[in-house]
C-alpha positions, -999 to +999 in steps of 0.1 A: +663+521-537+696+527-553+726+518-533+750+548-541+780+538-513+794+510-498+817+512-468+837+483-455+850+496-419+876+465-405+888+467-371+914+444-353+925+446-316+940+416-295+923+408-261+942+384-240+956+358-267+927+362-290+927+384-320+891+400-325+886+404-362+852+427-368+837+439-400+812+465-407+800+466-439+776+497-449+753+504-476+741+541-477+711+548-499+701+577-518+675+590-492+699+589-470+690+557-451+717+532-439+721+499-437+745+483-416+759+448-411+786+442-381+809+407-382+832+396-356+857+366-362+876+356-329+908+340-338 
């Protein structure tokens, strides 16, 4: 399985007085499977 893309999507919105930080980090294969891995960091 040869890894042949890697996406880093990073979103950042404010709700209330917290700033929501999430990452998506994506690895997209050569079959055409996908792998994703969401993150969220509240500040």
């Amino acid at each position: 399985m040869y890894i042949y893309k890697r996406m880093t999507v990073s979103t950042m919105y404010k709700q209330g007085k917290e700033i929501i930080i999430s990452f998506c980090l994506c690895d997209v294969f050569f079959n055409g499977q996908f792998n994703c891995v969401s993150v969220q960091i509240t500040i």
